[in-house]
Backbone and ligand atoms as CSV (ligand in chain L), in Angstrom:
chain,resi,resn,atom,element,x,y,z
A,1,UNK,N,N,81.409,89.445,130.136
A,1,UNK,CA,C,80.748,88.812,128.982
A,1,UNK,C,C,80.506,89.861,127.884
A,2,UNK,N,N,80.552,89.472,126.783
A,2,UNK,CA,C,80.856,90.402,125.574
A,2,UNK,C,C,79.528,90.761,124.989
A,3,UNK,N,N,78.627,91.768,125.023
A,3,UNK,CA,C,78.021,92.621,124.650
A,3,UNK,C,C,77.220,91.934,122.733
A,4,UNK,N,N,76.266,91.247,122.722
A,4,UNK,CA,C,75.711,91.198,121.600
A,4,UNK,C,C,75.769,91.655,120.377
A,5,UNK,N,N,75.605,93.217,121.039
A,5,UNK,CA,C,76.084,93.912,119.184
A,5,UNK,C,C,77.441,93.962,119.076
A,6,UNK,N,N,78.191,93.589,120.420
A,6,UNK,CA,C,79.449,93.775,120.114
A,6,UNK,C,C,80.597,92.999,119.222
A,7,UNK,N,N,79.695,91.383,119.493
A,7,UNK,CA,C,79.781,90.455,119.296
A,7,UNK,C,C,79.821,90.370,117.767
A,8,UNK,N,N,78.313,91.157,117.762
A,8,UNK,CA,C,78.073,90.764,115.733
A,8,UNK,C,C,79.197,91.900,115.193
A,9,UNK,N,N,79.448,92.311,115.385
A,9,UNK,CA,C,80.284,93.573,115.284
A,9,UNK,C,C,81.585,93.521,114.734
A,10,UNK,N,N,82.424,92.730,116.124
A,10,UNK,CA,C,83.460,92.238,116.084
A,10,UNK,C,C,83.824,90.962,114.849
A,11,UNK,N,N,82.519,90.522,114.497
A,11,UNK,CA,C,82.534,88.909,113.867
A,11,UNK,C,C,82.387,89.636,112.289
A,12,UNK,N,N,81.745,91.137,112.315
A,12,UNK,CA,C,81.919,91.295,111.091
A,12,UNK,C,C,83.279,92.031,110.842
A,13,UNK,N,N,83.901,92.713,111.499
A,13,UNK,CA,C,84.945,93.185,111.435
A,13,UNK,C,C,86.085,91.708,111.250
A,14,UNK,N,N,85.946,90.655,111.619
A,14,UNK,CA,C,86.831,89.905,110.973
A,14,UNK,C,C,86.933,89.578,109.813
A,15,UNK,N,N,85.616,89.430,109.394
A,15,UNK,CA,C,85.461,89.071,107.554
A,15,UNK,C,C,86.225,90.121,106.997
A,16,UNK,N,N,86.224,91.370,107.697
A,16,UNK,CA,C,86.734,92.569,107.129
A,16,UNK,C,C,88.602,92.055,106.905
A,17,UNK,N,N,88.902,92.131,108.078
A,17,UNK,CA,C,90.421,91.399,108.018
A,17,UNK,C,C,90.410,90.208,107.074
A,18,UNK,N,N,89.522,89.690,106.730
A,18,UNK,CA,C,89.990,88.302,106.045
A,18,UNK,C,C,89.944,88.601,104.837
A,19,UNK,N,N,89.066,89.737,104.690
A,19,UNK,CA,C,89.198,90.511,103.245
A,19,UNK,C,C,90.415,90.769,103.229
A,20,UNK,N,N,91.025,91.734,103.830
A,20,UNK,CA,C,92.144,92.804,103.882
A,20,UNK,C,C,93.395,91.667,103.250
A,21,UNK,N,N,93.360,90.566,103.781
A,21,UNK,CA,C,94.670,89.439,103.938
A,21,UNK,C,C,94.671,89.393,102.711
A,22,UNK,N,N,93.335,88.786,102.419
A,22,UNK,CA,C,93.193,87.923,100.744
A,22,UNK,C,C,93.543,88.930,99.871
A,23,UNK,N,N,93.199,90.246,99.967
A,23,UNK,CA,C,93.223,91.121,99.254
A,23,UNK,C,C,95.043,91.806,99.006
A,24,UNK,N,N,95.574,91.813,100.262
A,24,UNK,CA,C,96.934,91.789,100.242
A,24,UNK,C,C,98.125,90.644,99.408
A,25,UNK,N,N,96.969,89.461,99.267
A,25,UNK,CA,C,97.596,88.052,98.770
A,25,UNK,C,C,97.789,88.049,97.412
A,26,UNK,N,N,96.645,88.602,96.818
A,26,UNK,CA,C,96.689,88.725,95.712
A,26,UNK,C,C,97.220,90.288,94.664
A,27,UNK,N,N,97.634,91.053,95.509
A,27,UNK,CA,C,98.385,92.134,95.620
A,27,UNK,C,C,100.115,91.777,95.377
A,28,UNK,N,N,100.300,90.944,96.186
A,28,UNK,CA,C,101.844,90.340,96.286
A,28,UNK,C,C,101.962,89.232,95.167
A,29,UNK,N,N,101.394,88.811,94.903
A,29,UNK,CA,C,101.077,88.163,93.698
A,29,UNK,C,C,101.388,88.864,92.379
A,30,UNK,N,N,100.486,89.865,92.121
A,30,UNK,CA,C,100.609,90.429,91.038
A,30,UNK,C,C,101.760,91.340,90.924
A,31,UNK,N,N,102.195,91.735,92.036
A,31,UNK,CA,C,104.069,92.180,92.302
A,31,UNK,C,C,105.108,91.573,91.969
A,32,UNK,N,N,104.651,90.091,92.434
A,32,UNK,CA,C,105.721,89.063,91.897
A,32,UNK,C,C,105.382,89.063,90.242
A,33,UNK,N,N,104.509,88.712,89.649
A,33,UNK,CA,C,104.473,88.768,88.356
A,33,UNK,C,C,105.386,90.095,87.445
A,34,UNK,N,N,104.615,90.662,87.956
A,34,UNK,CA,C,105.194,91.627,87.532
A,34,UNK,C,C,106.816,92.101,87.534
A,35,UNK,N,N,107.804,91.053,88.356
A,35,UNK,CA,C,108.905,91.352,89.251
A,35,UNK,C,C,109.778,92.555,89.693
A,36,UNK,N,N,108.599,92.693,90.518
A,36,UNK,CA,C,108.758,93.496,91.527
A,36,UNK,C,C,108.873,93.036,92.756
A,37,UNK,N,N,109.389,92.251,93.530
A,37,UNK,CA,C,110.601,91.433,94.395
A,37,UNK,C,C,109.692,92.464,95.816
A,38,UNK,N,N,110.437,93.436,95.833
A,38,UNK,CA,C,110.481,94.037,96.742
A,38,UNK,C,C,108.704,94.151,97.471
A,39,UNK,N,N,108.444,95.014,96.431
A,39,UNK,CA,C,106.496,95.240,96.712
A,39,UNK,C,C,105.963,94.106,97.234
A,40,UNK,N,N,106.331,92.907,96.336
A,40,UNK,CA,C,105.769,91.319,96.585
A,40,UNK,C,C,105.989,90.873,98.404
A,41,UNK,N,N,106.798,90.973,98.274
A,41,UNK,CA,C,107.713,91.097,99.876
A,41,UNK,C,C,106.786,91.717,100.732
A,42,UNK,N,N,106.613,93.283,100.454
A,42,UNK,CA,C,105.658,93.918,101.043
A,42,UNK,C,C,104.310,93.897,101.697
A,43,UNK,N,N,103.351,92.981,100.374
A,43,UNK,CA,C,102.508,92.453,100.450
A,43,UNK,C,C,102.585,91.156,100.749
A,44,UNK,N,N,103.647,90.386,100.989
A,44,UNK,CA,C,103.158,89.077,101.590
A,44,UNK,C,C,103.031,89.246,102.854
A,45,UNK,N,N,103.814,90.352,103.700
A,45,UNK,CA,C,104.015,90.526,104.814
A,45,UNK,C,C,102.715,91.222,105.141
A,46,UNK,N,N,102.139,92.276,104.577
A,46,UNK,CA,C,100.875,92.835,104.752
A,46,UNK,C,C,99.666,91.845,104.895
A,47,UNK,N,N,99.739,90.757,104.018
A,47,UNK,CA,C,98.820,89.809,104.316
A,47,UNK,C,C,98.776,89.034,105.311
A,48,UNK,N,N,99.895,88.888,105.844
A,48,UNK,CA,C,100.426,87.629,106.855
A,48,UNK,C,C,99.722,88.886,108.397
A,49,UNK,N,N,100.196,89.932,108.199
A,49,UNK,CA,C,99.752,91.070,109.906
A,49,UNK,C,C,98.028,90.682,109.413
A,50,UNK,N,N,97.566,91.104,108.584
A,50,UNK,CA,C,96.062,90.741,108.486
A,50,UNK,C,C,95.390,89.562,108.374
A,51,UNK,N,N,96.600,88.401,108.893
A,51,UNK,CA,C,95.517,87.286,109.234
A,51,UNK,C,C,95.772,87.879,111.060
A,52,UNK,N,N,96.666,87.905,111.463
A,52,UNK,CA,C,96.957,88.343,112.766
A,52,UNK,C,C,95.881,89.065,113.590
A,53,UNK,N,N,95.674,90.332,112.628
A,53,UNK,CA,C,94.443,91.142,113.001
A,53,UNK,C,C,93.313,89.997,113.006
A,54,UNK,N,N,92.977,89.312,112.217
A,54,UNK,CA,C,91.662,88.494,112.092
A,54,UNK,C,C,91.724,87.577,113.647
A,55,UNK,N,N,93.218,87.031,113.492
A,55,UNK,CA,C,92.950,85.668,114.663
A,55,UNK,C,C,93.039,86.727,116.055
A,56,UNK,N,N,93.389,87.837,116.092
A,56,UNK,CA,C,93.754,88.233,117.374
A,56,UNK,C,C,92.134,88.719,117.828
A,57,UNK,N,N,90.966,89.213,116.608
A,57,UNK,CA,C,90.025,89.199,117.234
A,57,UNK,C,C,89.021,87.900,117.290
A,58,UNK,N,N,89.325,87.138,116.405
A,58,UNK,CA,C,88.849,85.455,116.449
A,58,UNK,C,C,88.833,85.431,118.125
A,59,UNK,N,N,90.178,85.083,118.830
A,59,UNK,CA,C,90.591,85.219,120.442
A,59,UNK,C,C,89.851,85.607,121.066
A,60,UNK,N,N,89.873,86.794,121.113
A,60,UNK,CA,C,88.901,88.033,121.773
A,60,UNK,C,C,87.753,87.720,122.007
A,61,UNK,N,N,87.040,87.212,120.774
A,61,UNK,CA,C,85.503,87.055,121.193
A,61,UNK,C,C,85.275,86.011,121.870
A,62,UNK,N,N,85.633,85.198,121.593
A,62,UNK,CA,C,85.699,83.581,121.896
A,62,UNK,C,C,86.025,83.870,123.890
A,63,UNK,N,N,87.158,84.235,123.944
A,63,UNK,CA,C,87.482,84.457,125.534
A,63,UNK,C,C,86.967,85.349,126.219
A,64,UNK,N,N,85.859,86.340,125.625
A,64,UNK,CA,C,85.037,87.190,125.905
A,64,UNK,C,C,83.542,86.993,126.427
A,65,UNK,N,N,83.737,85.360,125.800
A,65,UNK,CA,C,81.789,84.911,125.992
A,65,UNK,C,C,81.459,84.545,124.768
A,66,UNK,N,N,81.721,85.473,123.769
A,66,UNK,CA,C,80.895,85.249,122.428
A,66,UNK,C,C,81.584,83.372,121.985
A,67,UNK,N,N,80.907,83.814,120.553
A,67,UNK,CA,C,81.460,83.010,119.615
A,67,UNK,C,C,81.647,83.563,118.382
A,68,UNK,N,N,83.156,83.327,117.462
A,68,UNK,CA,C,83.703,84.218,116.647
A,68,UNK,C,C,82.817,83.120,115.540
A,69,UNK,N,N,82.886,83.318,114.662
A,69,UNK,CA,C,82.149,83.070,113.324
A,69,UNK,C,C,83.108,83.535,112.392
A,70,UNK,N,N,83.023,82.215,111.222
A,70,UNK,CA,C,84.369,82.479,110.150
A,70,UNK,C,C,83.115,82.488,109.060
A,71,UNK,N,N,83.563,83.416,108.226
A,71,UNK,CA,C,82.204,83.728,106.829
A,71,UNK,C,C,82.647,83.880,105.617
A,72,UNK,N,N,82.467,83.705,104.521
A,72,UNK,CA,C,82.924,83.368,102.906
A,72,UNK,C,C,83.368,85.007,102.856
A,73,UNK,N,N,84.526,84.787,101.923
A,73,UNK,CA,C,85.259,86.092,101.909
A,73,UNK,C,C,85.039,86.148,100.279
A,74,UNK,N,N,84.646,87.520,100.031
A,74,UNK,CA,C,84.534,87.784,98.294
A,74,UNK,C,C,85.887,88.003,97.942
A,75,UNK,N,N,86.377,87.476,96.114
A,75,UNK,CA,C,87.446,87.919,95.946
A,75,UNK,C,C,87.940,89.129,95.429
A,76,UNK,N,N,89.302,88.961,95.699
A,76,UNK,CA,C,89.990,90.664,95.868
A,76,UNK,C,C,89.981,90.592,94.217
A,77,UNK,N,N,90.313,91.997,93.760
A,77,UNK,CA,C,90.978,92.302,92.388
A,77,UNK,C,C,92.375,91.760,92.401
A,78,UNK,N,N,92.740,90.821,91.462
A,78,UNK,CA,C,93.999,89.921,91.208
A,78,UNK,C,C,94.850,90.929,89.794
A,79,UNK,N,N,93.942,91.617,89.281
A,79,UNK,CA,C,94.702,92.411,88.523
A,79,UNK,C,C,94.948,94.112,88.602
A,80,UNK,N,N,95.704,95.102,88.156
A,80,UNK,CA,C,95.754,96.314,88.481
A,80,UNK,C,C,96.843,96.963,86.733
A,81,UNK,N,N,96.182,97.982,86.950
A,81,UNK,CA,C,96.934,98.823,85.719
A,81,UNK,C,C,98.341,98.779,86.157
A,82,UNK,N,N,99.038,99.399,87.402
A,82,UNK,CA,C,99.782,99.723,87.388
A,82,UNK,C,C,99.957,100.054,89.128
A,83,UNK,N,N,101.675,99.710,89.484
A,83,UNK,CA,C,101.984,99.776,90.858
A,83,UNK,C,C,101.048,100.945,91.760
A,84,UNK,N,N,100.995,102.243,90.858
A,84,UNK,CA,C,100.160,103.424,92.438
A,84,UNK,C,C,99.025,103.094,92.040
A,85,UNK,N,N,98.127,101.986,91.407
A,85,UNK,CA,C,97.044,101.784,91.596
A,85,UNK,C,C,97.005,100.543,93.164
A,86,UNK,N,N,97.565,100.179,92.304
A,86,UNK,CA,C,97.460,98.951,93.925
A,86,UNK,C,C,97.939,99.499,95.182
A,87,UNK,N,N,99.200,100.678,95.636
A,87,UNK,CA,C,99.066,100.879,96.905
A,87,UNK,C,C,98.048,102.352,96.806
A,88,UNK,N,N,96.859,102.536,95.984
A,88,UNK,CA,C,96.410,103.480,96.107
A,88,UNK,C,C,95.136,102.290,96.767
A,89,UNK,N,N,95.312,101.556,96.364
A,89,UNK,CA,C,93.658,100.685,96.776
A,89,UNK,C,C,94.490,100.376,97.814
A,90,UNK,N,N,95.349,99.967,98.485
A,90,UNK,CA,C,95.565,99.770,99.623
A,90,UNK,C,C,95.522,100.550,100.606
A,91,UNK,N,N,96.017,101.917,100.271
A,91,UNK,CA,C,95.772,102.895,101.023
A,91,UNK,C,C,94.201,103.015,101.422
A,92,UNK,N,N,93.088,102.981,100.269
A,92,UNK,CA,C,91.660,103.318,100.484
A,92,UNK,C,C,90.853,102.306,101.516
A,93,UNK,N,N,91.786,100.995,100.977
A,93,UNK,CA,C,91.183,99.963,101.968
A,93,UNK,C,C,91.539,99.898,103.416
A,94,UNK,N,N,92.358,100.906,104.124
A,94,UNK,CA,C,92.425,101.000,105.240
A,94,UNK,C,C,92.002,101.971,105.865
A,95,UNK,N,N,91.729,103.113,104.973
A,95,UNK,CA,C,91.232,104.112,105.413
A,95,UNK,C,C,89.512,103.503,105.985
A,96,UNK,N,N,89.164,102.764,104.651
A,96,UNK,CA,C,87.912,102.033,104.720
A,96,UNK,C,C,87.765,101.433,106.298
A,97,UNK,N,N,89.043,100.420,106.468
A,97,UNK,CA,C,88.785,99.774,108.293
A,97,UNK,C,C,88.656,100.896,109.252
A,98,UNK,N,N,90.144,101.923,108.827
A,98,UNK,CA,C,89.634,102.723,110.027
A,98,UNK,C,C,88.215,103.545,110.711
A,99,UNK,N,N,87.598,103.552,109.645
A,99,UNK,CA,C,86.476,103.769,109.910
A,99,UNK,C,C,85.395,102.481,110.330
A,100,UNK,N,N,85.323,101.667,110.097
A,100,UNK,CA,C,85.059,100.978,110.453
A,100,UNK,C,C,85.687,100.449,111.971
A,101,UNK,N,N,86.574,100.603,112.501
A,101,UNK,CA,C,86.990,100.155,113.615
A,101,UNK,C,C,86.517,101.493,114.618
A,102,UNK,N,N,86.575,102.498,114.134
A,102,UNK,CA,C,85.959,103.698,114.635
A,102,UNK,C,C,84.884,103.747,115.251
A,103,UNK,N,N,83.942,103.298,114.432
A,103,UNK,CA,C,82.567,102.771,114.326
A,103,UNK,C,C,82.368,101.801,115.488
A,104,UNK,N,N,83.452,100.542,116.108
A,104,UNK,CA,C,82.627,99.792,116.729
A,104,UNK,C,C,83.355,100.164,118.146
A,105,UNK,N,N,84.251,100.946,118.053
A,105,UNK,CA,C,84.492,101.564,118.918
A,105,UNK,C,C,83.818,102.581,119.888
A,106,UNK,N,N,83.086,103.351,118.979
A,106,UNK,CA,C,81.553,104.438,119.712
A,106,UNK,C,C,80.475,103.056,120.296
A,107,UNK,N,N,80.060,101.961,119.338
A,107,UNK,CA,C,79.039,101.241,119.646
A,107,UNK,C,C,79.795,100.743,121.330
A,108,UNK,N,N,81.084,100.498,121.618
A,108,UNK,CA,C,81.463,99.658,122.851
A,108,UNK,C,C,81.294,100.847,124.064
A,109,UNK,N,N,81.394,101.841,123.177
A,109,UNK,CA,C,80.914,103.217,124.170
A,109,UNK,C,C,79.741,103.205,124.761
A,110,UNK,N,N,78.976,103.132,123.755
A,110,UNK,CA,C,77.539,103.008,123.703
A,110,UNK,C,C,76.986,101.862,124.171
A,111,UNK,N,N,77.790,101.154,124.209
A,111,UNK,CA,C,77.011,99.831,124.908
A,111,UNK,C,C,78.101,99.584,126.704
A,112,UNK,N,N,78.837,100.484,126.926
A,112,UNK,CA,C,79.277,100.287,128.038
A,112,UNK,C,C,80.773,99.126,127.990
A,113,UNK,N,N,80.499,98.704,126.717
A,113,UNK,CA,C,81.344,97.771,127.008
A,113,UNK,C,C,83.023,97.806,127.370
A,114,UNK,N,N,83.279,98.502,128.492
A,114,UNK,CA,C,84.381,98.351,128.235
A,114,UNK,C,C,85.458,97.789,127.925
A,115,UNK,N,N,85.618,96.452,128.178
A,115,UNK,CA,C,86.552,95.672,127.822
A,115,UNK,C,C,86.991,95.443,126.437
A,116,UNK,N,N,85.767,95.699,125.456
A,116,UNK,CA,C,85.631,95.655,124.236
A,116,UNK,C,C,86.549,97.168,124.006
A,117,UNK,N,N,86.152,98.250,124.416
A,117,UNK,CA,C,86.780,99.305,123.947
A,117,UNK,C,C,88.184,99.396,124.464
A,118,UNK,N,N,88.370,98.650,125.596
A,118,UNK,CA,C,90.103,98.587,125.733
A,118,UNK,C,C,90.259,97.853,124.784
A,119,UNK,N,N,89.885,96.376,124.427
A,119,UNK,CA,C,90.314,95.783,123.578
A,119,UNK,C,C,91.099,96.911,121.804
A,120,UNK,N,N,90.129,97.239,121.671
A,120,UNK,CA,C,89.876,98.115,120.425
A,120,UNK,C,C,91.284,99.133,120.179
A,121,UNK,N,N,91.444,99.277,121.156
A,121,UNK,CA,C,92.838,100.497,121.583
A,121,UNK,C,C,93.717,100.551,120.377
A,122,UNK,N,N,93.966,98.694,120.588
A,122,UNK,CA,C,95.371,97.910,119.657
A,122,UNK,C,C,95.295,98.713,118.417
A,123,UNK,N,N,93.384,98.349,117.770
A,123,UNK,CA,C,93.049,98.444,116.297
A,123,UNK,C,C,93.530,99.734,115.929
A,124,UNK,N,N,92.887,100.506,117.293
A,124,UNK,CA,C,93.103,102.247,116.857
A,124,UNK,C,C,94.539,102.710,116.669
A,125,UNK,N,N,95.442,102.284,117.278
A,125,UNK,CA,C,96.329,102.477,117.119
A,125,UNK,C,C,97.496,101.908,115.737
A,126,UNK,N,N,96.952,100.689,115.521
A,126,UNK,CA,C,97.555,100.110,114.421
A,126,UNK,C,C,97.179,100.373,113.216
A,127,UNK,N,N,95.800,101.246,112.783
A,127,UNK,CA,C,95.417,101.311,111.515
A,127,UNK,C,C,96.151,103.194,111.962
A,128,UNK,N,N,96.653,103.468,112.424
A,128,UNK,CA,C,97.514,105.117,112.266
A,128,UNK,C,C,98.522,104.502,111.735
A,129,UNK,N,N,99.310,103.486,112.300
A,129,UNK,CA,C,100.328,102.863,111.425
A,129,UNK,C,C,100.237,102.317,109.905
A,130,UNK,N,N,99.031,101.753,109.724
A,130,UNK,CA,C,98.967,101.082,108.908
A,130,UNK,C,C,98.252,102.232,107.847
A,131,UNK,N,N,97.663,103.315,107.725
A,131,UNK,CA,C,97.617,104.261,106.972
A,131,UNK,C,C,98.709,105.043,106.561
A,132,UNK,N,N,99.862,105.172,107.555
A,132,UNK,CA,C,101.145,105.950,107.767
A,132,UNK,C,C,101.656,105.150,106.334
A,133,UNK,N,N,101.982,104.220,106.361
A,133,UNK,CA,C,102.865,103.187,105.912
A,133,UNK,C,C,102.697,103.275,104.511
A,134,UNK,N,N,100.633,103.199,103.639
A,134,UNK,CA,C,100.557,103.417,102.665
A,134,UNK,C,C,100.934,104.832,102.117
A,135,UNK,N,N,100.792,105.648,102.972
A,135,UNK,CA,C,100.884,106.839,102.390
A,135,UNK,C,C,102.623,106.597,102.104
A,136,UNK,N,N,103.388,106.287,103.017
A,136,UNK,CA,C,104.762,106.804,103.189
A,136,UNK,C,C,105.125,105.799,101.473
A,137,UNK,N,N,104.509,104.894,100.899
A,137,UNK,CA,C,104.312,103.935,99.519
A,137,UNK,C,C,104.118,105.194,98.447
A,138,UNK,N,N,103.125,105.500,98.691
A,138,UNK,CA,C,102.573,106.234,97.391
A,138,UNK,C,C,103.945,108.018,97.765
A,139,UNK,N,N,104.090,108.151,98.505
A,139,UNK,CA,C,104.914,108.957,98.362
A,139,UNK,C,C,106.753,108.883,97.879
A,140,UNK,N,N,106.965,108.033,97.768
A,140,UNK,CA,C,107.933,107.159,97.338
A,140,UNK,C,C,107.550,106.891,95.458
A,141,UNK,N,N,106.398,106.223,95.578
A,141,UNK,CA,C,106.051,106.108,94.023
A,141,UNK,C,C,105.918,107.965,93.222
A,142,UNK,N,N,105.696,108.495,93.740
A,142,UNK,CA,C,105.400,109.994,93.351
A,142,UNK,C,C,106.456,110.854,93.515
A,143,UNK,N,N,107.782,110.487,94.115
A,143,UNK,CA,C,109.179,110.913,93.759
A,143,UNK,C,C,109.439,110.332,92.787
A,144,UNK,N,N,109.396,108.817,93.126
A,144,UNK,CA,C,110.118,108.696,91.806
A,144,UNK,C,C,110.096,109.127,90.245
A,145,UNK,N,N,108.570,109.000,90.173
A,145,UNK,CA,C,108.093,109.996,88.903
A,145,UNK,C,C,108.464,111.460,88.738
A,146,UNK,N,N,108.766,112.147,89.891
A,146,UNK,CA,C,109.298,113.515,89.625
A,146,UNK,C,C,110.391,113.205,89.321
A,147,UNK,N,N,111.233,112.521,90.009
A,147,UNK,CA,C,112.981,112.799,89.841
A,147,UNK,C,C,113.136,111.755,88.571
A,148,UNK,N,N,112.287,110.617,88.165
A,148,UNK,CA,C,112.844,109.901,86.887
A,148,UNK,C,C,113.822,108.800,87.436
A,149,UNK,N,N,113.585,108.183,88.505
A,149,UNK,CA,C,114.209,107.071,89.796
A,149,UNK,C,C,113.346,106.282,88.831
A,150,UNK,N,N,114.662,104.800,88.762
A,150,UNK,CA,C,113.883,103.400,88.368
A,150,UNK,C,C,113.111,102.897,88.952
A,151,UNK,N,N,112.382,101.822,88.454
A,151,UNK,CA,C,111.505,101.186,89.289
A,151,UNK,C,C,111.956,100.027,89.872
A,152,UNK,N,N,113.676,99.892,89.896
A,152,UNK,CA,C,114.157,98.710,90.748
A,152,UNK,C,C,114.548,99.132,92.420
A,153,UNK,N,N,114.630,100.528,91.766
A,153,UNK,CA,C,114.989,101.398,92.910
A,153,UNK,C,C,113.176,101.973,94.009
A,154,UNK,N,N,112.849,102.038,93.236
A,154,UNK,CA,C,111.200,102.113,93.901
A,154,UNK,C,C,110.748,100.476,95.151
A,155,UNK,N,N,111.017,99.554,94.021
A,155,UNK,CA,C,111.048,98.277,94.383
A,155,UNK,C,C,111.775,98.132,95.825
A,156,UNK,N,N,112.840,98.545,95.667
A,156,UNK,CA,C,113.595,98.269,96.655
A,156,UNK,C,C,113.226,99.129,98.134
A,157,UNK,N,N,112.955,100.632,97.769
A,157,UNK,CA,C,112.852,101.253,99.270
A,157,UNK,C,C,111.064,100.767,99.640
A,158,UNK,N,N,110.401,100.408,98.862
A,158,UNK,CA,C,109.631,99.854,99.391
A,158,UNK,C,C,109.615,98.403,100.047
A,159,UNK,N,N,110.148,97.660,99.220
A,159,UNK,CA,C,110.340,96.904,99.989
A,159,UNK,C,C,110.969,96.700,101.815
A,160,UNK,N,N,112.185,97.471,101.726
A,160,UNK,CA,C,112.679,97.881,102.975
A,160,UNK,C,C,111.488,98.480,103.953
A,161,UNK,N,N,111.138,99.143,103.633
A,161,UNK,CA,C,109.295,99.688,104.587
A,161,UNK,C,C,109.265,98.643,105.582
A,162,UNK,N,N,108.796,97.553,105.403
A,162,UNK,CA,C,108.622,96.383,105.838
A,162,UNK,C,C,109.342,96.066,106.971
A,163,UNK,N,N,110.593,96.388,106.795
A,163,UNK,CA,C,111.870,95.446,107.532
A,163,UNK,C,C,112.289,96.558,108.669
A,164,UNK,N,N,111.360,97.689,107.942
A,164,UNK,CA,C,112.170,99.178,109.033
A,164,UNK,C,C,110.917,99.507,109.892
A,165,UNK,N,N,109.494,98.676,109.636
A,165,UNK,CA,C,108.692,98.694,110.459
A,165,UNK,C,C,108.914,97.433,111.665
A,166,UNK,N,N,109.791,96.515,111.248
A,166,UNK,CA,C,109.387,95.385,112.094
A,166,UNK,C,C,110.793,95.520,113.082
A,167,UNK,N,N,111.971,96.453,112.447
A,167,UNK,CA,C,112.655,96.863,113.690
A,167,UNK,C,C,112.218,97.789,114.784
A,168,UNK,N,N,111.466,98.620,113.851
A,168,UNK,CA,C,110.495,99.753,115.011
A,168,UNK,C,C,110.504,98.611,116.048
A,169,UNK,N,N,109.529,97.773,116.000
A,169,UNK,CA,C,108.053,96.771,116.655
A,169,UNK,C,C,108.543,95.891,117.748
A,170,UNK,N,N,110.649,96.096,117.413
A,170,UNK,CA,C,111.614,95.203,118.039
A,170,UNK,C,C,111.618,95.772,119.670
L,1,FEO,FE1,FE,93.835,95.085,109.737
L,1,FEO,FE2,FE,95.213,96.807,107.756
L,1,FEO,O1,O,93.718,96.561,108.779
């Protein structure tokens, strides 16, 4: 049976994911406007793993004892100056979970819970990926500005990111 604070814990860490999604949604959005094909791509797919993250701990609690709780999500920024602003906020916003997943990871310590902290493993492991990924973005955007690379060509190896993570995952 799943641990109380673990519980509130876990239930706030989903709002967190439901942030992350919405926030990715409207990210891919403003890519497409902008047409940028590729990025858009990027971020629809980024949004779509962060409902995943949300329902996979929705699951968890629920088959754990608790009860998961769904809560009003504030909205994301729909607008941005410019492409390394948005995977720079993307980058910050995961750095942001990982700490946060960090966090409820000591509390499952602290509260014994183990099952909760096996559970947790997945998170720990997927936000190394999922920090990897922004950085490997903004480093891509920051060649191209040295070498004077288009931005259809930016578009594009980012976009691919995506498709060369989900063969990894194969
Ligand atoms: Fe679910 Fe990207 O953190």
């Amino acid at each position: 049976m799943i641990k109380k604070k673990l519980e509130d814990a876990l239930n706030k860490q989903s709002s967190h994911e439901a942030y992350a999604s919405s926030s990715y949604l409207a990210m891919a959005s403003w890519c497409e406007k902008e047409g940028l094909r590729g990025c858009a791509e990027f971020f629809y797919a980024q949004s779509e793993e962060e409902r995943g993250h949300l329902l996979k701990l929705v699951k968890y609690i629920n088959e754990a004892g608790g009860h998961a709780q769904v809560s009003a999500v504030s909205a994301p920024a729909n607008s941005y100056k410019n492409l390394q602003e948005v995977f720079k906020t993307g980058l910050e916003q995961e750095m942001g979970v990982t700490q946060d997943i960090n966090k409820i990871v000591e509390l499952a310590l602290q509260e014994k819970d183990y099952a909760a902290f096996t559970f947790l493993q997945w998170y720990v492991q997927e936000q190394v990926e999922e920090e990897n990924l922004f950085r490997l973005t903004l480093d891509i955007i920051k060649l191209a500005g040295k070498e004077d690379r288009s931005w259809l060509l930016v578009d594009k190896e980012i976009g691919a990111l995506k498709d060369e993570e989900e063969k990894e995952e194969e």
